[in-house]
Each structure stands twice: as structure tokens, then as C-alpha cells.
C-alpha positions in Angstrom: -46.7 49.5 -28.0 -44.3 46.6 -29.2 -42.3 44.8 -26.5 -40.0 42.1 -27.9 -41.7 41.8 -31.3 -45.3 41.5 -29.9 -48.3 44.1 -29.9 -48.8 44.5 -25.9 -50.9 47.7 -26.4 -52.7 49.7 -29.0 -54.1 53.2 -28.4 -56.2 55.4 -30.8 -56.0 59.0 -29.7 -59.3 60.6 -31.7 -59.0 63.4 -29.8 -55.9 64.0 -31.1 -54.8 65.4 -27.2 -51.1 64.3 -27.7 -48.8 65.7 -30.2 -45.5 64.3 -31.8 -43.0 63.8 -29.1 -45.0 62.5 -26.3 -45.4 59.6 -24.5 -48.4 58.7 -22.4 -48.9 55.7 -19.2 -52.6 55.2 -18.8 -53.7 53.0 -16.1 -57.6 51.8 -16.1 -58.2 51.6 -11.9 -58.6 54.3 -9.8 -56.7 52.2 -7.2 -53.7 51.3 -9.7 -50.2 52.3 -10.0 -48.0 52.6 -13.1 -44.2 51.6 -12.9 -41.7 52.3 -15.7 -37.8 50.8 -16.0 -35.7 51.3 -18.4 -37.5 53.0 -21.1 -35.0 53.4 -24.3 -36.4 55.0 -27.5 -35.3 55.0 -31.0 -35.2 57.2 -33.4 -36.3 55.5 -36.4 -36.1 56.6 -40.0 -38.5 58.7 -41.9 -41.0 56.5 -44.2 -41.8 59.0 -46.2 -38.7 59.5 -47.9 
């Protein structure tokens, strides 16, 4: 995850458990809450082409 230019997060998903198209919000405590504003997404070009 890239917020304002800088690497906040990385994730590696070896289990491959999410396909194309998803987002996922992990949160490490059992005690812990995740809060999301604002979220915009992008469609970015194709690489490959």
C-alpha cells in the first residue's frame, strides 16, 4: 500500500486466498479496530501491453 508516494504496507499473499478485485484490512490485535475514510481507487493501465 502506497500513501502519498511512500510504502506504508506490503503484503505477500502465498496462499493466494484473495483474487483480482479485492481489497483486504488486516489488523494484528485481537483488541484492535480498523477505520477506513475516503478510500478512492484507480484504474491504472495494463503493463503488459
Amino acid at each position: 500500500m502506497w500513501v502519498n508516494g511512500d510504502l506504508l504496507y506490503e503484503s505477500l499473499d502465498h496462499t493466494r486466498s484473495f483474487g483480482a478485485g479485492h481489497f483486504a484490512f488486516q489488523q494484528h490485535d485481537a483488541g484492535s479496530k480498523v477505520e477506513t475514510r475516503r478510500i478512492e481507487i484507480k484504474e491504472l493501465p495494463d503493463s503488459a501491453k
